[in-house]
C-alpha positions in Angstrom: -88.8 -203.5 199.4 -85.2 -204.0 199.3 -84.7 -205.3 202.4 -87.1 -207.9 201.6 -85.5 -209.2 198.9 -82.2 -209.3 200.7 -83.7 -211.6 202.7 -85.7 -213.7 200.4 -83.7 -217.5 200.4 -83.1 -218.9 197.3 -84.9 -221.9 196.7 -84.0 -225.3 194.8 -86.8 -226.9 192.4 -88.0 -229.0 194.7 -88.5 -226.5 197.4 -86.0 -227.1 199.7 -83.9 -223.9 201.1 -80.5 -223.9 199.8 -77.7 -223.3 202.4 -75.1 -221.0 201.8 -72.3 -223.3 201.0 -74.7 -225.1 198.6 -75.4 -221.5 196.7 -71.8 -221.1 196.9 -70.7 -224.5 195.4 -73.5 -224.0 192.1 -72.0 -220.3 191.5 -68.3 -222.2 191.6 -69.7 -224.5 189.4 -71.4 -222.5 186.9 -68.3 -220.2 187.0 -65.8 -223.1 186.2 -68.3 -224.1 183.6 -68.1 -220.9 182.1 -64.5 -220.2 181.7 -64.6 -223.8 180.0 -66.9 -222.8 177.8 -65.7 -219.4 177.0 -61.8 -221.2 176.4 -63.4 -223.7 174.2 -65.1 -220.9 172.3 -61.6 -219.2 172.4 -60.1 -221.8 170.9 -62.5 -222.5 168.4 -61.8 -218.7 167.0 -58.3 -219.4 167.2 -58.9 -222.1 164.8 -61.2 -220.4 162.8 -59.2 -217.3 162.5 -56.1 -219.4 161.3 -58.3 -221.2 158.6 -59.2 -217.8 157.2 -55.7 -216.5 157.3 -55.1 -220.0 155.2 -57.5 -219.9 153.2 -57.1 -215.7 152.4 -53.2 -216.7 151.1 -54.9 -219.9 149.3 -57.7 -217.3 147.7 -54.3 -214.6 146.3 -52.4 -217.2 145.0 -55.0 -218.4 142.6 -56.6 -215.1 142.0 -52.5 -214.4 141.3 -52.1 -217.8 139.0 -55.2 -216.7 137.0 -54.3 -213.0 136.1 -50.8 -215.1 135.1 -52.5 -217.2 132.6 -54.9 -214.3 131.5 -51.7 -212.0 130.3 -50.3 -215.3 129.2 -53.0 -216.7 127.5 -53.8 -212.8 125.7 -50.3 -212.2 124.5 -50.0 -215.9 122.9 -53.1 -216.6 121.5 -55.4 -214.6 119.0 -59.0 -213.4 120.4 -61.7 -216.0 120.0 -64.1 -215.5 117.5 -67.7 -216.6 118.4 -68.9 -218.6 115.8 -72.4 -217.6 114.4 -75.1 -220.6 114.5 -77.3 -218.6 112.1 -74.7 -221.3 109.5 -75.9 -224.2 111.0 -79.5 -223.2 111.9 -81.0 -224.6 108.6 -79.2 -228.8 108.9 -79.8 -228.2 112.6 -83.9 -227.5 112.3 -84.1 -229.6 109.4 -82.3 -232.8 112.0 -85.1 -232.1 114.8 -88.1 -232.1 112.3 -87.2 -235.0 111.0 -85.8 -236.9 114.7 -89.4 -235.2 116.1 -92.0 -236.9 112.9 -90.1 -240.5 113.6 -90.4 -240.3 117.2 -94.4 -238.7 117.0 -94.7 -241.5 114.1 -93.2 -244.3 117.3 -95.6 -243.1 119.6 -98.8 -243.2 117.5 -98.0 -246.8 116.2 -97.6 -248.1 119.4 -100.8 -246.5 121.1 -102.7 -247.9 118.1 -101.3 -251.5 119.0 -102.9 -251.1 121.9 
């Protein structure tokens, strides 16, 4: 079975039998077209590698500014204390009952107009 296949031409789409220089001037072609593409994609890691390099140095020097303002920021200033809204709660409830019965109060005068 071997020897058949060695012997097998290779055919174009249309059916014609390719001669051997044609066979050979495809495979040059799709050779030359595959070093381009593999230096393109070479170059386009190049590139990439260099922008992660960049953007690694550009990733420490902030991670570097903030741990600066942190110890800064801690040795300055007192903690924070949160605030409790539990103060608030009863203005603040009493506000939206009231802001809710003018605006329910609104709406049911105007769907009577209609």
């Amino acid at each position: 079975m071997s020897n058949e296949e060695d012997w097998k031409e290779p055919y174009e789409e249309n059916g014609i039998t390719l001669g051997p220089e044609e066979i050979l001037r495809r495979e040059i072609e799709k050779s030359k077209n595959l070093k381009v593409e593999r230096l393109k994609l070479k170059d386009e890691i190049d590139k990439l590698q260099a922008e992660n390099a960049r953007l690694a140095q550009k990733n420490q020097a902030l991670d570097e500014e903030i741990k600066k303002s942190r110890s800064t920021s801690n040795k300055d200033a007192a903690p924070i204390q949160p605030q409790s809204f539990s103060a608030h709660s009863p203005r603040w409830s009493l506000f939206l009952l009231i802001f809710n019965s003018c605006a329910l109060a609104i709406l049911l005068y105007f769907l009577i107009q209609k």
